[in-house]
N, CA, C and O atoms as CSV, one atom per row, in Angstrom:
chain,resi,resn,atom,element,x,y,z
A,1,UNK,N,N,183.331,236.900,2.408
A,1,UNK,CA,C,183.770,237.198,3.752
A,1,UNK,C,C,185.286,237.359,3.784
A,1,UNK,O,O,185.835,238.090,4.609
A,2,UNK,N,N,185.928,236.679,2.894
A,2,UNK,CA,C,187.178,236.889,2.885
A,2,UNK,C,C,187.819,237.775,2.234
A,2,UNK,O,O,188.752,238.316,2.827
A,3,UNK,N,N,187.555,238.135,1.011
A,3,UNK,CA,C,187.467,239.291,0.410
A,3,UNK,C,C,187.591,240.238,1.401
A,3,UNK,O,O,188.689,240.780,1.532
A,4,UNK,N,N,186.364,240.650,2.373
A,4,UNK,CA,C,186.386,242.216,3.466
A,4,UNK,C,C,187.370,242.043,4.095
A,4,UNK,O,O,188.192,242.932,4.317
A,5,UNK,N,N,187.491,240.427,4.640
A,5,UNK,CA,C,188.907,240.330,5.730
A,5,UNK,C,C,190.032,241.184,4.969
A,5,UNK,O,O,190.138,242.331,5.402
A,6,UNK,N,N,190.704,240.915,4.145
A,6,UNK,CA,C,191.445,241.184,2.932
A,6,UNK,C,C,191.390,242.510,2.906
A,6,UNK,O,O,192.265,243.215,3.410
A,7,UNK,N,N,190.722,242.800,2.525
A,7,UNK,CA,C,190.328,244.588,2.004
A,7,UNK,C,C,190.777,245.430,3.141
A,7,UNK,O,O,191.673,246.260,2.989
A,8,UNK,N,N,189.968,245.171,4.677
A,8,UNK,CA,C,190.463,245.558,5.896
A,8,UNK,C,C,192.035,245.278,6.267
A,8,UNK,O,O,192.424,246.050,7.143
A,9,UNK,N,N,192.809,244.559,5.909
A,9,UNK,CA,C,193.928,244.191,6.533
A,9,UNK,C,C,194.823,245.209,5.570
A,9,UNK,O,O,195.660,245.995,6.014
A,10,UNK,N,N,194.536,245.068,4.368
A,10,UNK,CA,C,194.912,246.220,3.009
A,10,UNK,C,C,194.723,247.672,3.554
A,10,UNK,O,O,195.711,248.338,3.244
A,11,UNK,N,N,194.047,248.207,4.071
A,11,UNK,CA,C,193.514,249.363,4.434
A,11,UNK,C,C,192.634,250.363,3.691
A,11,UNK,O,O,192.517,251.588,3.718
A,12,UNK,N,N,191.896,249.077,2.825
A,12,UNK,CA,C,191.106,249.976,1.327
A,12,UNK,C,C,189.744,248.985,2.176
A,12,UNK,O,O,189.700,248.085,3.014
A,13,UNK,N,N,188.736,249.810,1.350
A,13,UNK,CA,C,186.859,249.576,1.651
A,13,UNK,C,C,186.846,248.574,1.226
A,13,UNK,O,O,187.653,248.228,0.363
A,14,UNK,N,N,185.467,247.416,1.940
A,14,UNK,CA,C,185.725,246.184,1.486
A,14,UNK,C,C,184.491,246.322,0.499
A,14,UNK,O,O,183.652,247.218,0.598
A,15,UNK,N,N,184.480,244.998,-0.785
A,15,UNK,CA,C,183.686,245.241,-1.655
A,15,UNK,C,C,182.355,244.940,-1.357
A,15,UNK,O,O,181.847,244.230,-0.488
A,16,UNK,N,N,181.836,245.713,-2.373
A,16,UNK,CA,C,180.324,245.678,-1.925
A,16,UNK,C,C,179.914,244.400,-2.066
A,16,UNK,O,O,180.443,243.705,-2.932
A,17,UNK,N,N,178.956,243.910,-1.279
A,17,UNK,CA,C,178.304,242.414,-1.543
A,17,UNK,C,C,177.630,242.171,-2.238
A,17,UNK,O,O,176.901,242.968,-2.827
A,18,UNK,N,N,177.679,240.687,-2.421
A,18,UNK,CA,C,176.824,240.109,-3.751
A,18,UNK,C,C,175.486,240.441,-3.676
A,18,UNK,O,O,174.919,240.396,-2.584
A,19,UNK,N,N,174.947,240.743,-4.599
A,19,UNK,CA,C,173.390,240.578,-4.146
A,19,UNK,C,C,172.223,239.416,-4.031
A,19,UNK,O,O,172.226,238.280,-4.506
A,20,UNK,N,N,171.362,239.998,-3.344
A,20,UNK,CA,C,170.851,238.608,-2.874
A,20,UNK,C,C,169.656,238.220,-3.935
A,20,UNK,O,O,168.809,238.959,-4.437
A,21,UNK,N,N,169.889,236.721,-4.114
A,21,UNK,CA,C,169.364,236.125,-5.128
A,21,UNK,C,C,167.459,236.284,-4.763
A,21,UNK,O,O,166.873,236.353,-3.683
A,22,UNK,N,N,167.025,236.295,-5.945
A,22,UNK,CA,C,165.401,236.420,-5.619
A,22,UNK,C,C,164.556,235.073,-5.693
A,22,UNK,O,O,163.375,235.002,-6.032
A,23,UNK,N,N,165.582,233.762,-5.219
A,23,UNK,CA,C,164.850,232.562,-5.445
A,23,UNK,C,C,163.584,232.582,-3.964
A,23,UNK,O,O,163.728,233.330,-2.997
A,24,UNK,N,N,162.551,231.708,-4.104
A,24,UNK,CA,C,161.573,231.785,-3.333
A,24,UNK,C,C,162.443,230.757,-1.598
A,24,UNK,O,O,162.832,229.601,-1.762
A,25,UNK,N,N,162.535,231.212,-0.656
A,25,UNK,CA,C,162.549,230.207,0.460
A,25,UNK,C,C,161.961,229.990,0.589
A,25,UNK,O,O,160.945,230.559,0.190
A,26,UNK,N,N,161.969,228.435,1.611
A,26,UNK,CA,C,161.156,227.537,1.679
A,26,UNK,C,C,161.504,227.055,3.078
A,26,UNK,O,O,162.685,226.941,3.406
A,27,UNK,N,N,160.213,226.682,4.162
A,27,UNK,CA,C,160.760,226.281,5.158
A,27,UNK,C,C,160.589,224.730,5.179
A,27,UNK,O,O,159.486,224.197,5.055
A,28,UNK,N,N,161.587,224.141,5.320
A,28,UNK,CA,C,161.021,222.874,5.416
A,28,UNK,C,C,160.282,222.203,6.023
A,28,UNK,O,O,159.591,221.263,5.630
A,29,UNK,N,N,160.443,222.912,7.620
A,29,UNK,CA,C,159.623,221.873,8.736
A,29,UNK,C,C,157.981,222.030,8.133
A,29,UNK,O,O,157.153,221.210,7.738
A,30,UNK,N,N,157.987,223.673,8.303
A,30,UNK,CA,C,156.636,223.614,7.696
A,30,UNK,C,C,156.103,223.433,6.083
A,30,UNK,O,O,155.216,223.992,5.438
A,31,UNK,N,N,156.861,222.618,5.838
A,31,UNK,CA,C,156.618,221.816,4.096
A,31,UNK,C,C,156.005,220.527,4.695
A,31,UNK,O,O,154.816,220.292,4.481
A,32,UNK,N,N,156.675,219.775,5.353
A,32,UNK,CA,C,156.689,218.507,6.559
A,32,UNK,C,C,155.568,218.721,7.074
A,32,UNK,O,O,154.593,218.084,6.675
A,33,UNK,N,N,155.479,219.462,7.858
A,33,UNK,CA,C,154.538,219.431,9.290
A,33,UNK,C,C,152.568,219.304,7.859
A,33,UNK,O,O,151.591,218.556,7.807
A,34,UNK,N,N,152.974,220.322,7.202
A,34,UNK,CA,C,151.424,220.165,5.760
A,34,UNK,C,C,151.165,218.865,5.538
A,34,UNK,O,O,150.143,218.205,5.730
A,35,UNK,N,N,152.681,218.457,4.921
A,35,UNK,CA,C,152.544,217.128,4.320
A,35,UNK,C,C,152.333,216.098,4.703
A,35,UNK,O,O,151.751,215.412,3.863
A,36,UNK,N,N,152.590,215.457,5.905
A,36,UNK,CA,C,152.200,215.003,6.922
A,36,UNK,C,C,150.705,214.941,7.777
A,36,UNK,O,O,150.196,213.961,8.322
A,37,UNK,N,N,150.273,216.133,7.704
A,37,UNK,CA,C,149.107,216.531,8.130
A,37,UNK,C,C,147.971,216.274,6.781
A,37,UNK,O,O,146.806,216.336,7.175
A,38,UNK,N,N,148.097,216.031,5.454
A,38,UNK,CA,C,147.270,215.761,4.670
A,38,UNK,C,C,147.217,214.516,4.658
A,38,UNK,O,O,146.151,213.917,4.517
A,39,UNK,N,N,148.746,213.732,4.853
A,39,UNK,CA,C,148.849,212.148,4.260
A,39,UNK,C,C,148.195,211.713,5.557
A,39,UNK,O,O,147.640,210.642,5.312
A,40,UNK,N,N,148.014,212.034,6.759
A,40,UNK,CA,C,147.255,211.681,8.294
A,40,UNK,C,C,145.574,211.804,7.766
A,40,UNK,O,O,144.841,210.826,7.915
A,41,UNK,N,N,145.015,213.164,7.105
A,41,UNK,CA,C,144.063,213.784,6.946
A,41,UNK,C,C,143.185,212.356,6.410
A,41,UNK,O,O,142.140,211.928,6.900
A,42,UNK,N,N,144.202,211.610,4.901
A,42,UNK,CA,C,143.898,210.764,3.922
A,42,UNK,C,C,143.439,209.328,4.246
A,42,UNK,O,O,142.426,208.680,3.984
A,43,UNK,N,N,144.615,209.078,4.938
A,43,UNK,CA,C,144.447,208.357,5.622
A,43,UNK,C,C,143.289,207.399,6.565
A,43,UNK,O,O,142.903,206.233,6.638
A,44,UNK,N,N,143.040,208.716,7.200
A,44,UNK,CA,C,141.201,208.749,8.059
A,44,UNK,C,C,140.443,208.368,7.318
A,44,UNK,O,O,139.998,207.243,7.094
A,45,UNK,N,N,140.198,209.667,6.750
A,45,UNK,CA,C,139.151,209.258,5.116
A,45,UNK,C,C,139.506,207.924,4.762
A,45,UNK,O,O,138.969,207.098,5.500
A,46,UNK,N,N,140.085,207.544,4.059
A,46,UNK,CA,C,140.327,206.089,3.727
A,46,UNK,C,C,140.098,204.753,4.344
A,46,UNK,O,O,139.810,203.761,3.675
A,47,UNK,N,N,140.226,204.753,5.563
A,47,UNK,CA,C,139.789,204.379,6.402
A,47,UNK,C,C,138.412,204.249,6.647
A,47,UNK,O,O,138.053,203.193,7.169
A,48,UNK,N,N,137.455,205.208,6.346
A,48,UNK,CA,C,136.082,205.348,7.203
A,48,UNK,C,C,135.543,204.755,5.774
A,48,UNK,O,O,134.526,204.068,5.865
A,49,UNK,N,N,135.940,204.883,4.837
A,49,UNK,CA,C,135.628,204.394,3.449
A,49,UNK,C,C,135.769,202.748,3.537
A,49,UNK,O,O,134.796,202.010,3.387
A,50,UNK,N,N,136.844,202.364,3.748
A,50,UNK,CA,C,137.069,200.999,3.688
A,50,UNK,C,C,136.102,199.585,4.573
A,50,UNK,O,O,135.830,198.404,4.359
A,51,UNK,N,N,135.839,200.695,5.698
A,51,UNK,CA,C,135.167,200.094,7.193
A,51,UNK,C,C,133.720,199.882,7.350
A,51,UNK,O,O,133.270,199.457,8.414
């Protein structure tokens, strides 16, 4: 970002940008909201087992 600032104030093209990495995203809430929802799921079960 600073680089373009730079480039613009220079009066030359700003450089081309990095490219974007091909790692996988990940959302967290909904990593959470699964994980949560199985360890609840287990839980039950475990429960109706024990009782």
């Amino acid at each position: 970002m600073i680089a373009m600032i730079d480039a613009q104030r220079k009066g030359k093209k700003p450089p081309k940008p990095a490219p974007k990495s091909k790692e996988n995203v990940v959302d967290l809430a909904s990593m959470l909201r699964k994980s949560l929802a199985k360890e609840s799921k287990f839980q039950t079960e475990t429960r109706r087992v024990l009782c």
